[in-house]
C-alpha positions, -999 to 999 in steps of 0.1 A, spaced: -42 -127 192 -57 -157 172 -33 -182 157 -38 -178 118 -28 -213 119 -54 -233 142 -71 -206 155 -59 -208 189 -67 -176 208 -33 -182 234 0 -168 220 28 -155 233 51 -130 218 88 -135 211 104 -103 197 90 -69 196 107 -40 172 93 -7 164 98 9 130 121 33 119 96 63 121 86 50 156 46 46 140 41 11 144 57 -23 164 62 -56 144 58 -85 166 65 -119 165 42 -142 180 42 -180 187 8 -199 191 6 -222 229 -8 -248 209 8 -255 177 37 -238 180 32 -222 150 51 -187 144 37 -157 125 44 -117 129 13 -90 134 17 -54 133 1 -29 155 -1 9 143 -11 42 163 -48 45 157 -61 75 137 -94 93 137 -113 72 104 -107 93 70 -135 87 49 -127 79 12 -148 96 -13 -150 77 -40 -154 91 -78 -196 87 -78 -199 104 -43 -203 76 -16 -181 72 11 -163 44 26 -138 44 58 -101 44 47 -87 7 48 -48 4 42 -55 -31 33 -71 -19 0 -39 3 -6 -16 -29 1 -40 -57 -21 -40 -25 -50 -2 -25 -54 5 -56 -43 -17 -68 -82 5 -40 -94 40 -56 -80 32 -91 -92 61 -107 -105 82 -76 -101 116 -74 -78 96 -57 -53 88 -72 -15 61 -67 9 79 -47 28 89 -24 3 44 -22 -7 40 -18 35 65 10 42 48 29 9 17 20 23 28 33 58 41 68 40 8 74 23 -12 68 54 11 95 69 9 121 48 -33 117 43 -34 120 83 -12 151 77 -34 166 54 -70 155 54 -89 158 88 -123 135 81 -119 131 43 -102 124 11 -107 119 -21 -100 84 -39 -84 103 -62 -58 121 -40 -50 85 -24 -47 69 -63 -27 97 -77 -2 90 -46 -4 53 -53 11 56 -86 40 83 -80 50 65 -53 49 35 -78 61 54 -104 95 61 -84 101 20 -75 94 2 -102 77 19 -138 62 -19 -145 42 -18 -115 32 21 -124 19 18 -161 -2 -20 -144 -16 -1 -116 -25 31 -137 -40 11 -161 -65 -2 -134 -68 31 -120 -76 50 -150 -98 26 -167 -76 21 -196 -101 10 -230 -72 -1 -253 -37 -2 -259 -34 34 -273 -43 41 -237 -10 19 -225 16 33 -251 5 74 -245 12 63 -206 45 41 -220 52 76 -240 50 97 -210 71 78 -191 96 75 -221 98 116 -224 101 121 -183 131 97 -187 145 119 -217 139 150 -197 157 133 -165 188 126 -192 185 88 -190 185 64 -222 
């Protein structure tokens, strides 16, 4: 493993913990040469979904994209990386559970945003508005309305 530090390829690992689910081991790592610490993840290795994306083409599934997506979303929100990584983690699941060789962006977006849409309603209405290509602000206040009647319909203020 490279150090992200100096690039040192020797490092030796200091504490290893699997996740709750069991689906991945968090490791922390110490570089020979600059004794700089940092933590990689290692995951179970799926066949490759393919994403199709809206116009037809197809790209392999990166999680990465997932993360980067909501972590724009989250910005300034009370919301960790841990918190993006295990939702992250839980989409990945259930696509492997469902989908054999592909999936449709939309499937994965839709996901995105309920899962988003159940931690913090900020980071919902920023990442819809991305996602659905909203034109103006009528766009944000019917999505601000529809979240406003789902809370009336759950009984809260």
């Amino acid at each position: 493993m490279k150090c992200p530090a100096c690039a040192y390829k020797e490092t030796k690992v200091i504490d290893s913990r699997m996740n709750a689910e069991g689906t991945s081991i968090r490791r922390r790592r110490e570089c020979l040469k600059c004794f700089k610490r940092f933590t990689t993840h290692e995951y179970i290795e799926h066949v490759s979904l393919m994403v199709v994306k809206k116009d037809g083409r197809r790209q392999a599934y990166d999680r990465a994209r997932i993360i980067n997506g909501m972590i724009k979303a989250c910005e300034k929100r009370p919301i960790g990386m841990v918190q993006i990584e295990n939702i992250a983690m839980e989409i990945e699941r259930e696509l492997q559970k469902r989908y054999d060789r592909e999936v449709d962006s939309a499937v994965i977006g839709e996901q995105i945003m309920e899962k988003l849409y159940g931690l913090d309603e900020v980071a919902y209405v920023r990442f819809a508005s991305v996602y659905r290509q909203f034109r103006d602000v009528s766009h944000f206040m019917d999505e601000i309305k529809g979240i406003l009647e789902r809370e009336k319909v759950k009984g809260r203020p």
